[in-house]
N, C-alpha and C positions, 0 to 999 in steps of 0.2 A: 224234110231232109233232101227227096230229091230235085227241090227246087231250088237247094242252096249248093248243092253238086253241079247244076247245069249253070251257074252264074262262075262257077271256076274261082272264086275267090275263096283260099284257104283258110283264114279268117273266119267269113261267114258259115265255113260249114264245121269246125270247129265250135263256133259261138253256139250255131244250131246244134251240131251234136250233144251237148254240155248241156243245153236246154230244154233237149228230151227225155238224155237221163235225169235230168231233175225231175221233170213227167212221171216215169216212168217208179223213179226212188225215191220218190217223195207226193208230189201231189194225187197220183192216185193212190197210196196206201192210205193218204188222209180223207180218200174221197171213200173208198169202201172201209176203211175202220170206221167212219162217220156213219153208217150203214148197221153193223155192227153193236156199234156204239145205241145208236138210238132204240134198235132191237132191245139191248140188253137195260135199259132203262122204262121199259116198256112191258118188260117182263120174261123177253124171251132170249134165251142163253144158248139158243143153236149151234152160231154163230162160231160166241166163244170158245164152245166145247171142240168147234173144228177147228183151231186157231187161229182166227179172221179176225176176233179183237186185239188187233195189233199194227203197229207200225210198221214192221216186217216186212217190207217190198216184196218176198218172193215167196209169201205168203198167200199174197193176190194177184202176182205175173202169170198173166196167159200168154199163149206162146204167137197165136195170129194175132191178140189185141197187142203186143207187142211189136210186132213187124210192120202191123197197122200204124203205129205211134210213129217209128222209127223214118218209115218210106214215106208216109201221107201225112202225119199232124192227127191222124184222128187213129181213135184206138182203144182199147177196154181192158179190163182187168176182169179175173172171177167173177162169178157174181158171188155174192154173198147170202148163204142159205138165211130166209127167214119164215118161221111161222108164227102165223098171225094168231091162231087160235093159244100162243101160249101166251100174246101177250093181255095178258089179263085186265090192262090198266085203262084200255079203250077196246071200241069194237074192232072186229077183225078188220074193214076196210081201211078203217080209220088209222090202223098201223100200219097196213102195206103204204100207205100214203105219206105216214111221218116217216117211216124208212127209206120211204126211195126219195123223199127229198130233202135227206140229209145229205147226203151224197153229194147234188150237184150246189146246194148250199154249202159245200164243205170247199166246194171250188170257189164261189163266189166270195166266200171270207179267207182261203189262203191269197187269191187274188188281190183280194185289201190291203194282205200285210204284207204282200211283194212289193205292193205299189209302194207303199208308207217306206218299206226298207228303200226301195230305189230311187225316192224321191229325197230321203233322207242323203242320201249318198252323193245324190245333184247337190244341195244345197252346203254340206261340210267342202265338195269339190272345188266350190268357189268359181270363179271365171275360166282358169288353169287347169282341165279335168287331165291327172295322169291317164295314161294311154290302157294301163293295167283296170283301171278302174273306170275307163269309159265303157271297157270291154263288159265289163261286170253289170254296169247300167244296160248295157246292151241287150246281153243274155236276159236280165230278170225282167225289160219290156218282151222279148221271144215269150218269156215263159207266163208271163200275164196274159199274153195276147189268146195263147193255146190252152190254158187253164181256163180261161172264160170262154175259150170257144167249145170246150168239150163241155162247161157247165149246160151251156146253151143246147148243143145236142142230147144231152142227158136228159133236158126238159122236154124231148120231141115225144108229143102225145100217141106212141106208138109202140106194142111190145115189140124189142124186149129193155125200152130204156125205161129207164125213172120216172119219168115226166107219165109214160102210161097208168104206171101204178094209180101216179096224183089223181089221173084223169077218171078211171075205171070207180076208183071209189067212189064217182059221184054216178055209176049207172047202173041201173038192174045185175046181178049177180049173170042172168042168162047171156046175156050180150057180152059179157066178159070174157066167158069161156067160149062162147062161140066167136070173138074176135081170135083169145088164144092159140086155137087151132090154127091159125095161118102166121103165128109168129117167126118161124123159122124163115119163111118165105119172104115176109116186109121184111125180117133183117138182112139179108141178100139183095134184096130189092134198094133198101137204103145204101147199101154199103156201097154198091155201085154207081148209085146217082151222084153219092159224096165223093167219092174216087174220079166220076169222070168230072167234077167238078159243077156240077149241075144245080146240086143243093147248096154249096156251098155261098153262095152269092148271099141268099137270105140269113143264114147264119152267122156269116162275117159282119153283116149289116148289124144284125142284135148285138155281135160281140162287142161292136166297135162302139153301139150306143152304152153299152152294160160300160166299156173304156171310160167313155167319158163322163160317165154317172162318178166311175170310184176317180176320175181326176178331180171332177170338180168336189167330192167328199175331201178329198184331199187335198184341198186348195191351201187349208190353214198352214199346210207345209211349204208351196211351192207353187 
């Protein structure tokens, strides 16, 4: 957002804004209901009983991952409580693992169906794309670009995102919690590398390969 504020075109920062709150009312409440979701199919109903199994945007708005989204592109919601020990259906790591990567799989398949919609939109537009409807192709490449790119950070092997859970499952139970202890600290530490722009070079890089995986899936349209 604030990189569509200092280019001064009212336009883009309208387009941008419109495609944050999509972010924000949409793709992540599919990202943490996905969360949820997988918990309670897994056997554990934590989740639901707080009411995080839901669509519900302001269910899962946090007030800094939101500011985050708003000002930077990068940003978080709740987390979403789970325990593993109630999921009965597999071992305990083994659910912290299907749980947290539902989540940024939850991005990677909304991401799909932005594209398929946006691309559908290019092809009914014809040569002649109205101006209303360029605008619209517009916004939903914004929101693919930033849905993929948070998928991407969610898989970064480090608590407190998703991508650690995956990671941790595969290590001694000891090294886990003693990674643990310094979570509050790597999230700080991340937060600012990604702010001052530091990290973001290699993640834009995966986004932009993850881009053109679902372009050419979706070649048959376009």
């Amino acid at each position: 957002m604030l990189s569509a504020i200092r280019t001064g075109s009212m336009i883009e920062i309208i387009l941008t804004a419109f495609s944050l709150l999509v972010m924000l009312f949409v793709v992540f409440p599919v990202h943490e209901c996905s969360h949820a979701l997988a918990a309670k199919l897994l056997g554990d109903d934590t989740a639901e009983r707080q009411g995080r199994l839901t669509l519900n945007p302001f269910a899962h708005l946090d007030i800094m991952g939101t500011i985050g989204i708003l000002a930077f592109g990068i940003g978080w919601a709740k987390p979403v409580p789970v325990n593993p020990s109630r999921c009965r259906k597999v071992s305990q790591k083994a659910a912290m693992a299907i749980t947290a990567a539902a989540g940024p799989m939850a991005n990677f398949v909304s991401s799909l169906i932005f594209m398929i919609i946006m691309k559908v939109l290019i092809v009914t537009s014809g040569d002649n794309t109205p101006d209303a409807l360029y605008y619209i192709i517009f916004a939903l490449r914004i929101i693919i670009e930033i849905d993929l790119f948070n998928g991407v950070f969610n898989l970064l092997p480090v608590p407190p995102f998703d991508g650690s859970r995956v990671f941790f499952a595969f290590l001694p139970t000891k090294y886990y919690f003693s990674i643990m202890k310094y979570e509050r600290y790597i999230m700080i530490a991340l937060l600012i590398l990604m702010w001052t722009g530091i990290l973001s070079i290699p993640f834009s890089l995966l986004s932009d390969l993850l881009y053109s995986l679902l372009d050419l899936i979706t070649k048959f349209i376009c």
